[in-house]
C-alpha positions in Angstrom: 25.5 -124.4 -10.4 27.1 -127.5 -12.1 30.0 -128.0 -14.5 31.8 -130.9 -15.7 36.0 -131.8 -16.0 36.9 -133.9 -18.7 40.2 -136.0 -18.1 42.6 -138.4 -20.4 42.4 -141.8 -20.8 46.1 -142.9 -19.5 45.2 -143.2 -16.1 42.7 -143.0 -12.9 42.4 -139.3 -12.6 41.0 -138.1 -8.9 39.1 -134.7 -8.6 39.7 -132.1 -5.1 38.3 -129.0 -4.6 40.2 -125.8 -2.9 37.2 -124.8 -1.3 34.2 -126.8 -0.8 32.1 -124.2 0.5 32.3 -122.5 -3.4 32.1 -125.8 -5.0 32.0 -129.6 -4.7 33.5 -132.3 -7.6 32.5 -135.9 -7.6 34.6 -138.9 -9.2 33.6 -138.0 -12.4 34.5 -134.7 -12.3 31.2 -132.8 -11.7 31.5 -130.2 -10.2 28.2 -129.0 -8.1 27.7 -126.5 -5.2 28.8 -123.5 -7.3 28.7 -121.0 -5.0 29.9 -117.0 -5.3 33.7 -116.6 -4.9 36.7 -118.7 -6.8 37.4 -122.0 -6.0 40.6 -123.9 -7.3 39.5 -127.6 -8.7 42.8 -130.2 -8.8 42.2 -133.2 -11.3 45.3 -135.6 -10.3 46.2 -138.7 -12.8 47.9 -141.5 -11.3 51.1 -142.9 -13.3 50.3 -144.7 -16.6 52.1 -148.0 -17.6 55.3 -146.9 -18.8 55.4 -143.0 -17.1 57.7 -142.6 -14.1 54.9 -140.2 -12.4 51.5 -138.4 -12.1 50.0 -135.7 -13.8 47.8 -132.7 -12.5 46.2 -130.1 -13.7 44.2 -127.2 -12.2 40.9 -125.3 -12.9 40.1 -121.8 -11.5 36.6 -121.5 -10.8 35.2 -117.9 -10.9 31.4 -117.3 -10.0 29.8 -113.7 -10.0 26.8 -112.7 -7.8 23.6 -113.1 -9.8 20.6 -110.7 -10.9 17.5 -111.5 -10.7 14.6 -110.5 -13.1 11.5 -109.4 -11.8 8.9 -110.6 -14.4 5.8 -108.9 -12.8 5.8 -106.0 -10.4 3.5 -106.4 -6.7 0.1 -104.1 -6.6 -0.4 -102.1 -3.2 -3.9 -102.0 -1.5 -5.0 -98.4 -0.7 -3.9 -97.2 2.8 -5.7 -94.2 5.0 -3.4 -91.0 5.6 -1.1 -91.3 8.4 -0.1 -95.0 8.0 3.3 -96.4 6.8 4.2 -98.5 3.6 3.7 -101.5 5.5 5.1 -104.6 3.6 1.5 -106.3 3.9 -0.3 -104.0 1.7 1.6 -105.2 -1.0 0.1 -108.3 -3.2 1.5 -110.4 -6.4 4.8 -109.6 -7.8 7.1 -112.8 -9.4 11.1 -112.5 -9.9 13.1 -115.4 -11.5 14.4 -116.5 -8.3 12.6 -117.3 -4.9 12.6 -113.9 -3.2 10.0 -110.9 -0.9 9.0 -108.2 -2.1 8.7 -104.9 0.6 8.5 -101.0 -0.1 12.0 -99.3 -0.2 11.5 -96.7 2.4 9.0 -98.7 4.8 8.7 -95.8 7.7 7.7 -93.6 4.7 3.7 -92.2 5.8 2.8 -90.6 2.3 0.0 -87.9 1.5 -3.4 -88.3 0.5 -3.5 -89.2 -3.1 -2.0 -91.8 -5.7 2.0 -91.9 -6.1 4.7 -94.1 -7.3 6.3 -95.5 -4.1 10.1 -97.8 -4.5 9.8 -101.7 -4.1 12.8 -103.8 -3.1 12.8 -107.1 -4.6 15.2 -109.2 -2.1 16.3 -113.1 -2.7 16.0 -115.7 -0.7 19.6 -116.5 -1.4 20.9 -113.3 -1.2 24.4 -114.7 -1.6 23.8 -115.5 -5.3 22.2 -112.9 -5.8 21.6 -109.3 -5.6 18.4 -107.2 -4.4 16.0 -105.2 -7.4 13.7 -102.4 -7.2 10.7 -101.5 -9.0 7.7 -99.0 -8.2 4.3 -99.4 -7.4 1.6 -96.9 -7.3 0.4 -96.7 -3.7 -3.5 -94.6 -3.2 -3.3 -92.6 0.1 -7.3 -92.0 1.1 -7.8 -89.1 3.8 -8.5 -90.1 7.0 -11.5 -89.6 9.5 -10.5 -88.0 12.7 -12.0 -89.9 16.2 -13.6 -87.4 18.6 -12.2 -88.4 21.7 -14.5 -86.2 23.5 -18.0 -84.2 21.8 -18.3 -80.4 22.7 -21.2 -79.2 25.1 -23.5 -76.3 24.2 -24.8 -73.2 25.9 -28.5 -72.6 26.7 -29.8 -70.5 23.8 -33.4 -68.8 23.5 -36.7 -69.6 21.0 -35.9 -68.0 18.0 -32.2 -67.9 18.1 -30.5 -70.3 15.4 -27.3 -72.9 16.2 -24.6 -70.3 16.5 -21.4 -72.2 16.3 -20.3 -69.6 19.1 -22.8 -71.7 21.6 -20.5 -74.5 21.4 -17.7 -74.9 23.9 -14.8 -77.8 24.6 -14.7 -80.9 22.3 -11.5 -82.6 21.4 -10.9 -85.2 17.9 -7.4 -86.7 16.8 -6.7 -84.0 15.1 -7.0 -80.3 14.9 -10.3 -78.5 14.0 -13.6 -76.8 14.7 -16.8 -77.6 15.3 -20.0 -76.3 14.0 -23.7 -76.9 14.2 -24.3 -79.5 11.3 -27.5 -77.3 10.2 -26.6 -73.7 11.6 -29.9 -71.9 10.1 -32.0 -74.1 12.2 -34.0 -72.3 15.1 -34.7 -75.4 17.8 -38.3 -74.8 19.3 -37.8 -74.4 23.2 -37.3 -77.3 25.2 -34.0 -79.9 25.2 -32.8 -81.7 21.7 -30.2 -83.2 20.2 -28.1 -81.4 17.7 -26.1 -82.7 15.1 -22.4 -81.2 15.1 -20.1 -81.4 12.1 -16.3 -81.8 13.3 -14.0 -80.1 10.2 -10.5 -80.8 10.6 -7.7 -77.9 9.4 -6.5 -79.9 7.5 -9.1 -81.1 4.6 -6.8 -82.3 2.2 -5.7 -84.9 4.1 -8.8 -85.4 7.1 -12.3 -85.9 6.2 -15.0 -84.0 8.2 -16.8 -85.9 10.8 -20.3 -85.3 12.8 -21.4 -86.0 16.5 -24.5 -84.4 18.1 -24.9 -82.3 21.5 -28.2 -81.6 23.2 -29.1 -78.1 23.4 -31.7 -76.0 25.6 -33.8 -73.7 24.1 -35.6 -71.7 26.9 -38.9 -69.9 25.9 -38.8 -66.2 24.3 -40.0 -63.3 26.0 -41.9 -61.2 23.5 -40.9 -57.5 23.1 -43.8 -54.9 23.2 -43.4 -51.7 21.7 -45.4 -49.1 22.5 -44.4 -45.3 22.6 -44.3 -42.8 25.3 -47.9 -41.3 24.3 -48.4 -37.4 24.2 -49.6 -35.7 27.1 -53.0 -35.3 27.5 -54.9 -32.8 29.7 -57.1 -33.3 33.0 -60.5 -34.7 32.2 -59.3 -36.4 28.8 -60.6 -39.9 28.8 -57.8 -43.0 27.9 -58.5 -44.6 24.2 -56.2 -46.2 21.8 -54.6 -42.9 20.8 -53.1 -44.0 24.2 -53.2 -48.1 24.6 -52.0 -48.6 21.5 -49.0 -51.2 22.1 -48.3 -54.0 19.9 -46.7 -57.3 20.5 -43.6 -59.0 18.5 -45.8 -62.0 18.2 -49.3 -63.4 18.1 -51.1 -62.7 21.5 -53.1 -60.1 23.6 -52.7 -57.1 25.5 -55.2 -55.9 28.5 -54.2 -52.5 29.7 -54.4 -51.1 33.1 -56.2 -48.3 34.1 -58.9 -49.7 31.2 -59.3 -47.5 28.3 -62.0 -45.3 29.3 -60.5 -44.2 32.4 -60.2 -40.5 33.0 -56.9 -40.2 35.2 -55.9 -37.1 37.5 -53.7 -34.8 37.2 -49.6 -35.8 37.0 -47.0 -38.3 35.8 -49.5 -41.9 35.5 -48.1 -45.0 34.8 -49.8 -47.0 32.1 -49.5 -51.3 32.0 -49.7 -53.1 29.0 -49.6 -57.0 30.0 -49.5 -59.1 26.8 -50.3 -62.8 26.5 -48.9 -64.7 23.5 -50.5 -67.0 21.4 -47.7 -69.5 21.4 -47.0 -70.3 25.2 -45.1 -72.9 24.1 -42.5 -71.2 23.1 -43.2 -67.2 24.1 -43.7 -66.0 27.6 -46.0 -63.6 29.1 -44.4 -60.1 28.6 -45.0 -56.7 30.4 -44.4 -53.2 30.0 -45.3 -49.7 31.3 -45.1 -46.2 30.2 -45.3 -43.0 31.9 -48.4 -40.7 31.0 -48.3 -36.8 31.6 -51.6 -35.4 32.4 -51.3 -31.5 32.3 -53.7 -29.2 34.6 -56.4 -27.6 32.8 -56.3 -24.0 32.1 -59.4 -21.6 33.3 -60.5 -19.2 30.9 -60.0 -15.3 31.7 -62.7 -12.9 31.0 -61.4 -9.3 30.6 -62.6 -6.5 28.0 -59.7 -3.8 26.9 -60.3 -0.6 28.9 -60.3 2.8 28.0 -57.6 5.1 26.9 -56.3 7.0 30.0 -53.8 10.3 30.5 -50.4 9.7 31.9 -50.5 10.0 35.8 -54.0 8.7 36.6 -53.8 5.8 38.8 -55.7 2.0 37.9 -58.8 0.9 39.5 -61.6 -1.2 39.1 -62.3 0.9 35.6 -60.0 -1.1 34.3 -59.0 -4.2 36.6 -62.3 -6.0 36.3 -61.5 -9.7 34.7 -63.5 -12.5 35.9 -62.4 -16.6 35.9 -64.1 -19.5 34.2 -64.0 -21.6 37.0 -63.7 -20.5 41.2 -60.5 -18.4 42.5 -58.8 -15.7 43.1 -57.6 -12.9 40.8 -54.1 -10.4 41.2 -53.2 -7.9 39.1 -50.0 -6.3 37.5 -49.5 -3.5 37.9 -51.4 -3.7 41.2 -54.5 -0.7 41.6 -53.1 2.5 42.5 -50.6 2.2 40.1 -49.4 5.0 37.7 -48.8 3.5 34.5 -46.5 5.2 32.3 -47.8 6.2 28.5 -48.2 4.5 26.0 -49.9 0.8 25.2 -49.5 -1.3 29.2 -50.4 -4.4 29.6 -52.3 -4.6 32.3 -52.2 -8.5 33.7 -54.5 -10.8 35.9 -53.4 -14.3 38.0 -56.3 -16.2 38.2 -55.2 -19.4 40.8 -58.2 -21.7 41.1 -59.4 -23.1 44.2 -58.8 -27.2 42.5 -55.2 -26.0 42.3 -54.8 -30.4 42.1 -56.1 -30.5 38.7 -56.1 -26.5 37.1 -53.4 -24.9 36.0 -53.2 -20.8 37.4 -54.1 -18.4 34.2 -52.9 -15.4 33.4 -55.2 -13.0 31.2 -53.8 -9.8 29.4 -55.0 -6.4 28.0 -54.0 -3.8 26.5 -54.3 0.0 27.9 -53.3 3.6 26.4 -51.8 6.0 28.3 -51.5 9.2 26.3 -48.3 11.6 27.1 -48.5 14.9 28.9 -46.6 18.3 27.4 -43.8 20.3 29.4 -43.7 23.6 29.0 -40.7 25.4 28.3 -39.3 29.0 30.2 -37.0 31.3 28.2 -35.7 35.0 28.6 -34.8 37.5 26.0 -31.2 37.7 25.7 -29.2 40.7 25.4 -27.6 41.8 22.5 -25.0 40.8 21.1 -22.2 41.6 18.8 -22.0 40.1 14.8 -19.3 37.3 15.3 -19.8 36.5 18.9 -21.1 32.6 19.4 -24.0 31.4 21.0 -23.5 30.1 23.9 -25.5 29.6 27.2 -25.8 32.9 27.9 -28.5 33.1 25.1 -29.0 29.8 24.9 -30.5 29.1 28.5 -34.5 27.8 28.7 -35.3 25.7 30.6 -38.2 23.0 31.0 -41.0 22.0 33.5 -39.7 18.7 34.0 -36.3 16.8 32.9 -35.0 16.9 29.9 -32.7 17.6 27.3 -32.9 21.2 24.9 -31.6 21.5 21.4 -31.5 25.1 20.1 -31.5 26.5 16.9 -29.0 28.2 15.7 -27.3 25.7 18.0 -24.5 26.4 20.2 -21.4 27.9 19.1 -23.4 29.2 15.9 -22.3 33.0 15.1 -25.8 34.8 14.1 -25.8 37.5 11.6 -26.7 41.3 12.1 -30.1 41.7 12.9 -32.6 40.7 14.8 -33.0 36.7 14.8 -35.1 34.3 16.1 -33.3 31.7 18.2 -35.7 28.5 19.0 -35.4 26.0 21.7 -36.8 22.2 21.4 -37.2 20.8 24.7 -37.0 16.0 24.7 -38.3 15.4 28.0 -36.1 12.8 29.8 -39.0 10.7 30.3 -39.7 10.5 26.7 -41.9 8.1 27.1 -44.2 9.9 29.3 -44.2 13.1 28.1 -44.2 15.0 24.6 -41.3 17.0 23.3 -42.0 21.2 23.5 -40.8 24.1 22.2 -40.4 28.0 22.5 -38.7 30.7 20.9 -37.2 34.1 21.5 -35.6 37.3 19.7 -31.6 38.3 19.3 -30.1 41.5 18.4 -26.9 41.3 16.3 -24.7 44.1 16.0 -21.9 44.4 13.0 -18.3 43.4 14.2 -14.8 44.6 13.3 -13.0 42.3 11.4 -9.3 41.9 12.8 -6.1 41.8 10.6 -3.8 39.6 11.3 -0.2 40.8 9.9 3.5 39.2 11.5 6.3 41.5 10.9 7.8 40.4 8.0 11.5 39.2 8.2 14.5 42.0 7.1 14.8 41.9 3.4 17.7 43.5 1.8 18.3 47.1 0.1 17.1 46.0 -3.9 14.5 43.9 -2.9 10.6 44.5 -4.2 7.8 44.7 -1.9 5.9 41.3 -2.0 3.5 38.9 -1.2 6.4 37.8 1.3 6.0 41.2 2.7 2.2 41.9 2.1 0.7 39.0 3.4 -2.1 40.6 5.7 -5.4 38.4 6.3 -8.4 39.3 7.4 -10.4 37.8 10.2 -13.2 37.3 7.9 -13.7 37.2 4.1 -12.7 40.6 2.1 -9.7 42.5 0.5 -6.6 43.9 1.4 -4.8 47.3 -0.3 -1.3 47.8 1.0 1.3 51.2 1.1 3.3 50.9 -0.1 2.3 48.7 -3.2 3.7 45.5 -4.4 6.3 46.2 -6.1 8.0 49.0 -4.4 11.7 48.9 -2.9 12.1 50.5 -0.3 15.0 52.4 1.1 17.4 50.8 3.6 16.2 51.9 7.1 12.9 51.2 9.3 9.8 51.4 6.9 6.0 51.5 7.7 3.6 49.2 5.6 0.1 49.6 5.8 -2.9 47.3 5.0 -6.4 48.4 4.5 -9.0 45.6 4.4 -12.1 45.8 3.3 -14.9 43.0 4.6 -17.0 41.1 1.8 -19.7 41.0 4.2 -20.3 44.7 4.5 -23.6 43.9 5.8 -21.9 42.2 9.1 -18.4 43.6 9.5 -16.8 47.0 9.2 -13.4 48.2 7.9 -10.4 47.7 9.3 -6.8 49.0 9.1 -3.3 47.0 10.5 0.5 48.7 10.0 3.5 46.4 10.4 7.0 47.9 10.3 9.7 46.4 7.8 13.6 46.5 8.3 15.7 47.1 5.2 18.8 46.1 5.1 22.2 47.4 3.6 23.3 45.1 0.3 26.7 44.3 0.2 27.7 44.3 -3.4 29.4 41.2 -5.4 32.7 41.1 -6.3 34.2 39.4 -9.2 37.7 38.6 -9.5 39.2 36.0 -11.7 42.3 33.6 -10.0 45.2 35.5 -11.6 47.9 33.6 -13.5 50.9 32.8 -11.7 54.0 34.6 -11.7 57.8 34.0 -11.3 59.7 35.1 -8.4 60.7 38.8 -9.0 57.5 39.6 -10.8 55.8 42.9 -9.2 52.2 43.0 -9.1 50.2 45.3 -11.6 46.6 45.5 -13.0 47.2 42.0 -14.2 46.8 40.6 -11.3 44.8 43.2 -9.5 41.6 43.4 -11.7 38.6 43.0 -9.0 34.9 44.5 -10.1 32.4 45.7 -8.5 28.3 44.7 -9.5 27.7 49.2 -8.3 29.8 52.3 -8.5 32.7 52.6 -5.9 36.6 52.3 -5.6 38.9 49.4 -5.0 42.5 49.1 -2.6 44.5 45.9 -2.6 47.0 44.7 -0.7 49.7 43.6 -1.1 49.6 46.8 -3.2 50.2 47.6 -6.8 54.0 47.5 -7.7 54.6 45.0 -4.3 56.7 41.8 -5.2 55.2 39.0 -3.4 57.4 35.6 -2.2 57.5 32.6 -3.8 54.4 30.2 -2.9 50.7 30.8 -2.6 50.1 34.5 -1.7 46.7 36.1 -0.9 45.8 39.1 -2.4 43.2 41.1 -0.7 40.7 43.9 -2.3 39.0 46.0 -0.6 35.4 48.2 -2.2 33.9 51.2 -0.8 30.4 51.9 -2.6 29.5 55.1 -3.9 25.8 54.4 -2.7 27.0 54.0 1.3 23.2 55.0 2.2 22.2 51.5 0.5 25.9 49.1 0.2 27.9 48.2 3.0 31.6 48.2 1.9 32.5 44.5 0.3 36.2 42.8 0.6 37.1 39.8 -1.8 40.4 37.6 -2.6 41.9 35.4 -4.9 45.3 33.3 -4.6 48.2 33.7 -6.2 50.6 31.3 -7.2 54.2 32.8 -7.0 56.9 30.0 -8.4 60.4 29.9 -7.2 63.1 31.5 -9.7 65.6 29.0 -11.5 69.2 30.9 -11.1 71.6 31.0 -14.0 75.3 30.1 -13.8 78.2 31.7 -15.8 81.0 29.1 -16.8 83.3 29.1 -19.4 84.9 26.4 -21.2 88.3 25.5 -19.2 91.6 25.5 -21.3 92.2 21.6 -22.0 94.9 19.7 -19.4 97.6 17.2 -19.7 96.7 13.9 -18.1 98.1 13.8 -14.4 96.7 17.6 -13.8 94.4 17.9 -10.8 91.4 19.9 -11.2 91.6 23.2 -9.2 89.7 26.7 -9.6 91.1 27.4 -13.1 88.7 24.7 -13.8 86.3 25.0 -11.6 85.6 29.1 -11.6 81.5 28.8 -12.3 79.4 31.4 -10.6 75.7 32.6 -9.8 73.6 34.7 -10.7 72.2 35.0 -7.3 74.1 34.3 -3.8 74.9 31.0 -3.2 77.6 28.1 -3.0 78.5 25.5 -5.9 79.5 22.1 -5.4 82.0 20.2 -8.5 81.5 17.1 -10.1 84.5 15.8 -10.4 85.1 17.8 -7.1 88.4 19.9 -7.1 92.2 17.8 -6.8 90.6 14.9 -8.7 92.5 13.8 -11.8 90.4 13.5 -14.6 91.1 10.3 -17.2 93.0 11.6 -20.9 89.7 12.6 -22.9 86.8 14.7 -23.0 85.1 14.8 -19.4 82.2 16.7 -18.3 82.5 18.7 -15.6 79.3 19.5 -13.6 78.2 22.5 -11.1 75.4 22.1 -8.5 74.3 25.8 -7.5 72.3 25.5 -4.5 71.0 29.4 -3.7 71.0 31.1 -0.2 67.6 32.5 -0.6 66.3 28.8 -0.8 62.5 30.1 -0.6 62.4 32.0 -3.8 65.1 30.3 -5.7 65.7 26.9 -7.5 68.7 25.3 -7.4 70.2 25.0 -10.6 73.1 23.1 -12.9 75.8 23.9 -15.5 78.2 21.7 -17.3 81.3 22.4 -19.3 83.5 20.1 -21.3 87.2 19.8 -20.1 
């Protein structure tokens, strides 16, 4: 910076500077070198004609640190994620004053995309003046990750396609996975090389990247299928219903034994070798399967024989069956054998002599054995009478073999009068070898007499009717009862006789009958009434009033206490005795009642005492009451007390002797 001092025209004027770091002055007075700071400038004028001395004058220089302008902003080349805002990437830019241009925050690595990064503008005289920022948009492209070292891949067969799960190892710059660039590819067999697409984790900020790895595809084995066949039976020749396995491919199968081939007897093995069409890529496959091949089954030739009767024994009659082929026959049941009735099989073993190849065979037939009868023995019973059961000693046949009789009537039956038929049906044991009989014989019945069953009745009392209590006979049997005496009747007190007379419904069976039981009357003992008499004073004699007891029959009363007897205070108990008139038929009867007797209240005689001058004590011409009964009396004022001028009550207690019957009692006089 420059500036320029103007000075006067009296004399030679000299220019120094304070600082000539900040600034510089010449002879003249400019001043150059301006720098930042203040600076004191001295402009000294030497003495004029006529003027005793110089003159001086000083300037203070102030310079402030300048700003810059930046008149057009740098552009940044794009940079690849992961590097720093270097300084280099940055192009153009012009300021007002010489001066770089460098990103703000250098160490700065930003993200994939564009974005407005800081710019620091700093001069080359930095003294002067100050640094500027500004912004520049800054593209961030992802980056491709290096493989530092490509995966390997497992061995994988014809047919199977690039399963990323074959792939093992591999390492890149960053993380991620690899996959087989073309996965739905199936490689033919033999060794090639595979492309293999690295993706990093992070795709927003790593691009994907490939490689390739050789892989081994080793030849398929074709599958065959071919199902267990069915069994088949000796002498059955092999066809396709047997060799009938396919391959999974193209190809051809020879079988072994050869269709054709007519194989023994037993568990055979059957071989299906198959030879693809593609050997390239398929090898030759095998497979077996196990073939039953059953025995064959002679034939048994046997006609049903005739019906025979139960206990004749087989024979060549009827075991006669002949085989289709050689061998020996056995039979069950063996001959000799009783067969028991009804349809037997009878059943032949035929075992061949080729016993390799044929099956034994059994042959069946029917045979009917007809049952036999028993026959049943049974003697006449003797009679018996109407009401007694059957029991074994009529019921007792018996049968030729064992077994089991039901009768009829059956057991424990009671038969009527008469004579009946009882009937015995014999079940053989062994019912299925023999038929069930039966035989009969005749029972005499005789008529029965019915029983009548009658407890003694309990005691009843004299008054009471003849009842059904009483009459309560029953019969052993069905029928009516007539009784004497009849319902109805009271009997006299004493031992009495009742009779029953039954007659049977069933006249035809049972005869009459007659029962007796004896009855005990009793006395009755009448009821007395006698109302809780009133209660009386002390002193009061008893009369009818209180002694009023009836009787419910005739007969006389006695009390006691007696009539005219005065009973003590308190609760007394009268007592009344009754004699019947009727003693044949009423026991005598006693009753009571309770009597309240209350205690008497005693009267007491005092007359009205003379009146007194104060100061006179009381004394007996005061006190002078008396009672009606014995007894003592105690004063109120008591006697030598000196009653106050006035009217004063004076008061007797009589407290009686006879303290049981009597109530004290108190009197009062005015004095």
């Amino acid at each position: 910076m420059t500036s320029t001092l103007s000075g006067g025209s009296y004399g030679a004027i000299t220019y120094t500077s304070s600082d000539t770091s900040k600034a510089t002055v010449n002879a003249t007075g400019v001043v150059t070198g301006l720098a930042v700071g203040t600076t004191t400038i001295t402009a000294t004028q030497a003495a004029a004609t006529g003027y005793n001395a110089t003159a001086s004058t000083t300037y203070t220089l102030t310079v402030t640190i300048g700003t810059p302008t930046i008149t057009a902003a740098p552009s940044a080349s794009s940079i690849i994620y992961g590097q720093t805002l270097a300084s280099s990437a940055l192009s153009g830019g012009t300021a007002s004053v010489p001066g770089t241009f460098a990103f703000t925050t250098p160490s700065t690595a930003p993200g994939v995309g564009t974005a407005a990064q800081g710019v620091t503008f700093t001069p080359t005289d930095p003294t002067n003046y100050t640094s500027m920022t500004t912004t520049v948009n800054v593209t961030v492209v992802k980056a491709t990750p290096a493989i530092t070292v490509a995966p390997t891949a497992s061995g994988i067969t014809y047919g199977q396609t690039l399963a990323a799960s074959t792939l093992s190892g591999g390492t890149a710059s960053t993380a991620g996975t690899f996959t087989f660039t073309t996965v739905s590819t199936a490689p033919n067999a033999g060794t090639s090389a595979q492309g293999v697409t690295f993706t990093p984790s992070g795709t927003a900020l790593f691009n994907t990247t490939t490689t390739t790895v050789n892989v081994t595809v080793a030849k398929a084995t074709p599958t065959i299928t071919w199902a267990t066949p069915s069994a088949i039976t000796y002498g059955t020749a092999l066809s396709a219903t047997q060799l009938n396995a396919t391959g999974s491919v193209a190809g051809t199968i020879v079988y072994s034994p050869a269709s054709g081939t007519t194989p023994s007897a037993g568990t055979q093995t059957l071989t299906a070798t198959f030879t693809p069409t593609d050997t390239a890529n398929y090898n030759t496959a095998t497979r077996t399967v196990s073939l039953v091949v059953g025995k064959a089954t002679p034939t048994i030739t046997w006609a049903t024989p005739s019906a025979i009767t139960y206990g004749t024994a087989l024979s060549a009659t009827q075991l006669n069956a002949t085989g289709s082929v050689a061998g020996t026959i056995a039979y069950s049941p063996a001959s000799g054998t009783t067969p028991s009735a009804g349809t037997q099989t009878l059943t032949a073993t035929f075992t061949p002599t080729d016993a390799a190849n044929y099956n034994p065979a059994t042959g069946t037939v029917s045979l009917t054995v007809n049952k036999a009868t028993p026959t049943v023995t049974w003697a006449t019973p003797s009679a018996i009478t109407y009401g007694t059961s059957l029991s074994a000693t009529q019921l007792n046949a018996t049968g030729s073999v064992a077994g089991t009789i039901a009768y009829s009537p059956a057991s424990g039956t009671t038969p009527s009068v008469g004579t009946q038929t009882l009937t015995a049906t014999f079940t053989p044991t062994d019912a299925a070898n023999y038929n069930p009989a039966t035989g009969t014989v005749s029972l005499t019945v005789n008529k029965a007499t019915p029983t009548i069953a009658w407890a003694t009745p309990s005691a009843i009392t004299y008054g009471t009717a003849l009842s059904a209590t009483q009459l309560n006979a029953t019969g052993s049997v069905a029928g009516t009862i007539t009784y004497s005496p009849a319902s109805g009747t009271t009997p006299s007190a004493g031992t009495q006789t009742l009779t029953a007379t039954f007659t049977p419904t069933d006249t035809a069976n049972y005869n009459p009958a007659t029962g007796t039981v004896s009855l005990t009357v009793n006395k009755a003992t009448p009821t007395l009434t006698w109302a809780t008499p009133s209660a009386i004073t002390y002193g009061t004699a008893l009369t009818a009033t209180q002694l009023n007891a009836t009787s419910s029959v005739a007969g006389t009363f006695a009390y006691s206490p007696a009539s005219g007897t005065t009973p003590s205070a308190g609760t007394q108990t009268l007592t009344a005795t009754f004699t019947p008139t009727d003693a044949a038929n009423y026991n005598p009867a006693t009753g009571t009642v309770s009597l309240t007797v209350n205690k008497a209240t005693p009267t007491i005689a005092w007359a009205t005492p003379s009146a007194i001058t104060f100061g006179t004590a009381l004394s007996a011409t005061q006190l002078n009451a008396t009672g009606s009964v014995a007894g003592t009396i105690a004063y109120s004022p008591a006697s030598g007390a000196t009653p106050n001028a006035g009217t004063q009550t004076l008061t007797a207690t009589f407290t009686p002797t006879d303290a049981a019957n009597y109530n004290p009692a108190t009197g009062t006089v005015s004095l």
